[in-house]
C-alpha positions as CSV (number, residue, x, y, z in Angstrom):
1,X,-111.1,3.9,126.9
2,X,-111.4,5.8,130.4
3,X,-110.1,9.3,131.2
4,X,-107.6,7.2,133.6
5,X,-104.4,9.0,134.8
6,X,-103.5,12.5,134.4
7,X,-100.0,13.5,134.5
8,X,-98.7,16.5,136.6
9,X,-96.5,19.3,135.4
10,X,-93.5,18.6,136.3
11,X,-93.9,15.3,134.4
12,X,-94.9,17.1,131.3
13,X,-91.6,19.4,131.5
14,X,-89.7,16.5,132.2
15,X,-90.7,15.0,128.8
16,X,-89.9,17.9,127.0
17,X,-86.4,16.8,125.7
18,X,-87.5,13.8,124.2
19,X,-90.4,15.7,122.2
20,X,-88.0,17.8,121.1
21,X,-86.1,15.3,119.6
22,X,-88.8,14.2,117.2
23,X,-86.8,13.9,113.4
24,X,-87.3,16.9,111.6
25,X,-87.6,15.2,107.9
26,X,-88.1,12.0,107.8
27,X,-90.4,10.7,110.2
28,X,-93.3,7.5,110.8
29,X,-96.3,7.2,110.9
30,X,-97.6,5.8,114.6
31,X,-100.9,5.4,114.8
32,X,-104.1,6.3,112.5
33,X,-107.5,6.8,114.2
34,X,-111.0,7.4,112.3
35,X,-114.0,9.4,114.2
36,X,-116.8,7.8,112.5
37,X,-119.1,9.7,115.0
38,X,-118.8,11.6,118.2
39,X,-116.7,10.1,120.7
40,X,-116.5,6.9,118.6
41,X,-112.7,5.8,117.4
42,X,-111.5,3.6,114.9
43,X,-107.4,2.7,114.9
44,X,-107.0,1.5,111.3
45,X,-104.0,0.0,110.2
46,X,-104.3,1.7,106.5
47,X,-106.3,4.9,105.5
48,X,-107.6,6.5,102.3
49,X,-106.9,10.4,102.0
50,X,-108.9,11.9,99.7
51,X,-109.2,15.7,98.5
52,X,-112.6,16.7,99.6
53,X,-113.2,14.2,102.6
54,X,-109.8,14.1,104.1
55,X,-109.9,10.8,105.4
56,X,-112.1,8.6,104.9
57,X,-115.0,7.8,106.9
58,X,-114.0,10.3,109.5
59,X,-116.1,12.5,111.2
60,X,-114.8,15.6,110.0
61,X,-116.3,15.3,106.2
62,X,-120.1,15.4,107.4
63,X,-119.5,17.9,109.9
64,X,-118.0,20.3,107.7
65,X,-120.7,19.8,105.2
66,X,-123.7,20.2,107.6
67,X,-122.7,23.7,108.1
68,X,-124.1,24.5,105.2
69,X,-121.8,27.0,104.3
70,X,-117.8,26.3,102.5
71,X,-116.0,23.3,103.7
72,X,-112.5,24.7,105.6
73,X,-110.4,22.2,104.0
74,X,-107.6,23.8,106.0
75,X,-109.0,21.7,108.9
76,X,-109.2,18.2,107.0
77,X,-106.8,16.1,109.0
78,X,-105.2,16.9,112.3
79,X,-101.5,15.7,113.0
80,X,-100.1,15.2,116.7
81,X,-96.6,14.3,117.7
82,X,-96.2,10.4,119.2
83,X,-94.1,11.6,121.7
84,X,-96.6,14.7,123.3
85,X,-99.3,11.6,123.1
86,X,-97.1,9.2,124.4
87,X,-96.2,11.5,127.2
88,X,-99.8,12.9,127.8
89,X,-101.9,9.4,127.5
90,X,-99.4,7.3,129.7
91,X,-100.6,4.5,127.7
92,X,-101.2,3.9,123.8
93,X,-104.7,2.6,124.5
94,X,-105.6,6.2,125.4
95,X,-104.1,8.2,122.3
96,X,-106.9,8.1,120.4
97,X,-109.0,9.9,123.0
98,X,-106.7,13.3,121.8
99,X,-109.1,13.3,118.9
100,X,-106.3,13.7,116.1
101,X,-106.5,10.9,112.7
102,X,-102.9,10.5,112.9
103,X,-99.8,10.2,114.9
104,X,-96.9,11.0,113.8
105,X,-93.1,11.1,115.3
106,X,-91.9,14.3,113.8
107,X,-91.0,17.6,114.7
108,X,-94.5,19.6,114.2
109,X,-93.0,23.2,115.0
110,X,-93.8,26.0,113.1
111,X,-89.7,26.6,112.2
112,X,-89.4,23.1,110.8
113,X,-93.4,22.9,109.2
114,X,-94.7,26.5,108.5
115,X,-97.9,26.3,106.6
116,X,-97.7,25.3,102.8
117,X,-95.1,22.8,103.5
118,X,-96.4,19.3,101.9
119,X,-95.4,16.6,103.9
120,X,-95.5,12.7,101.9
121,X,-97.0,9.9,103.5
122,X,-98.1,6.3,101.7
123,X,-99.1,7.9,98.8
124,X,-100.9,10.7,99.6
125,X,-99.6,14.3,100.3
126,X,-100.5,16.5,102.4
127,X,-100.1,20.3,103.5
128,X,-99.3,22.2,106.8
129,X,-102.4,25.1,106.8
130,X,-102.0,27.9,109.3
131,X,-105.5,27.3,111.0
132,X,-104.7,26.9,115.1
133,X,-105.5,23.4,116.5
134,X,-105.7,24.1,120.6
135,X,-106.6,22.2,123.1
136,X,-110.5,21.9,124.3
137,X,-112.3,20.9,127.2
138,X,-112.8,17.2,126.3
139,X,-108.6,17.1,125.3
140,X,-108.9,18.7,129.2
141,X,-111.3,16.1,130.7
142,X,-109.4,13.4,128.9
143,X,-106.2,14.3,130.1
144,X,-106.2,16.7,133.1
145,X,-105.2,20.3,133.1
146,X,-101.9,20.1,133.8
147,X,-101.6,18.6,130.2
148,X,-104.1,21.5,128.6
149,X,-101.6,24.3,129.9
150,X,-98.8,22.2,128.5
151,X,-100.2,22.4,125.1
152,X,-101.7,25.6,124.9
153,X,-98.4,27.4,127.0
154,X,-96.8,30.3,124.8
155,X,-94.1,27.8,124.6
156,X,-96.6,24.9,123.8
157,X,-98.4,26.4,121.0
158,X,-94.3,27.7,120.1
159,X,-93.8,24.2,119.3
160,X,-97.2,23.0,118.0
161,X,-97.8,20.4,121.3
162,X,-101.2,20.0,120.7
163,X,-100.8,19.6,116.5
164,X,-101.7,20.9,113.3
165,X,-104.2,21.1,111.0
166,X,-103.4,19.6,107.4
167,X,-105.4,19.3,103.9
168,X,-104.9,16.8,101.6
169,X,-102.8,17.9,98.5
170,X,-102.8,14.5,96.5
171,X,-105.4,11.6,97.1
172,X,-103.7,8.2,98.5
173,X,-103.5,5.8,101.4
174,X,-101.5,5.8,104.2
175,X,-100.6,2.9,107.0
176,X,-99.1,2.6,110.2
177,X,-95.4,2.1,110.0
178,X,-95.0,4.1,106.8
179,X,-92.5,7.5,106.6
180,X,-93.7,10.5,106.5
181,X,-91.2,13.0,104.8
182,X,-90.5,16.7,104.5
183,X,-91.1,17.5,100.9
């Protein structure tokens, strides 16, 4: 996967009317990736959440524990919208360079998901925390930074563009294709 095309502003804004009408309940599960290691990616057609590692295999559990202080489950698994990715990457190929474990077409804002709502999916749950998840200079790199002030915006962060953070509530798996629901 290359940094390939960035898309400009006005692009982005244009695209705005479609993420915004992401399903506010009952929505699916696009696309699940696994960081086994920095900068490596892993789309997996099914994934096992569990309660301390988040998913399974990702990077995420032996980062948190070579702090060597408290794991912040609050940042187990990040969630992004399909439709901000869709718009962002250009192409499918390149979602998985946003760094999120899953892709999800539902409506992420804070209105419709404030933290300590538990969102099923397979069957596993999961809950919205209230730790920030912002854009970074690789998301920049990767995407350009048109698509970094588009996420991070007032307005972006207003409707959780870049995603949200999420800890695992009840152990499960999860696949591609299956709903994710508003609990």
């Amino acid at each position: 996967m290359s940094s390939g095309v960035h898309v400009s502003a006005a692009e982005l804004e244009a695209g705005l009317p479609e993420i915004l009408r992401s399903p506010a309940t009952d929505g699916t599960v696009e696309l699940i990736v696994r960081r086994p290691a920095e900068g490596e990616r892993e789309v997996l057609e099914e994934a096992v959440l569990d309660l301390a590692q988040g998913l399974v295999g990702d990077r995420w559990w032996a980062s948190a524990n070579s702090k060597g202080v408290p794991v912040n489950t609050g940042t187990q698994l990040t969630l992004m919208n399909a439709r901000v990715i869709a718009l962002i990457a250009c192409d499918r190929e390149r979602w998985p360079l946003a760094g999120d474990q899953l892709y999800v077409d539902l409506d992420l804002r804070p209105s419709n998901l404030p933290a300590g709502t538990r969102l099923a999916l397979g069957s596993a749950v999961i809950e919205v925390t209230d730790e920030p998840h912002t854009g970074c200079a690789k998301f920049t790199s990767r995407f350009g930074s048109d698509a970094i002030r588009f996420v991070n915006s007032s307005a972006g962060r207003d409707l959780r563009l870049r995603g949200m953070n999420t800890r695992v509530v009840e152990p499960g798996s999860v696949r591609a294709g299956d709903t994710i629901r508003k609990l």
